[in-house]
N, C-alpha and C positions, 0 to 999 in steps of 0.2 A: 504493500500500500504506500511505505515511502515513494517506492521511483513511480508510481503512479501522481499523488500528488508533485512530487519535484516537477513531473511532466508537466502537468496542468498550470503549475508556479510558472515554470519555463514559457508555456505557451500565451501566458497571461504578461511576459512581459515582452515577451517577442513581438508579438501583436500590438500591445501598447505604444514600442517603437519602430519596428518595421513593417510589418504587416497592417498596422494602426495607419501609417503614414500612405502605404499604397492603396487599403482601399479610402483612405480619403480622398487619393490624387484620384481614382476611377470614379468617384463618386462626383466627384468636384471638375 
């Protein structure tokens, strides 16, 4: 269950700054 949450952590800040950032540019 840790590397399941670590993943989830990970994806929450991946997202926040790169994933975050591209789909704003697609959306924008």
């Amino acid at each position: 269950m840790e590397i399941s949450l670590e993943g989830k952590v990970a994806l929450v800040t991946g997202a926040s700054r790169g994933i975050g950032k591209a789909i704003a540019k697609s959306y924008v």
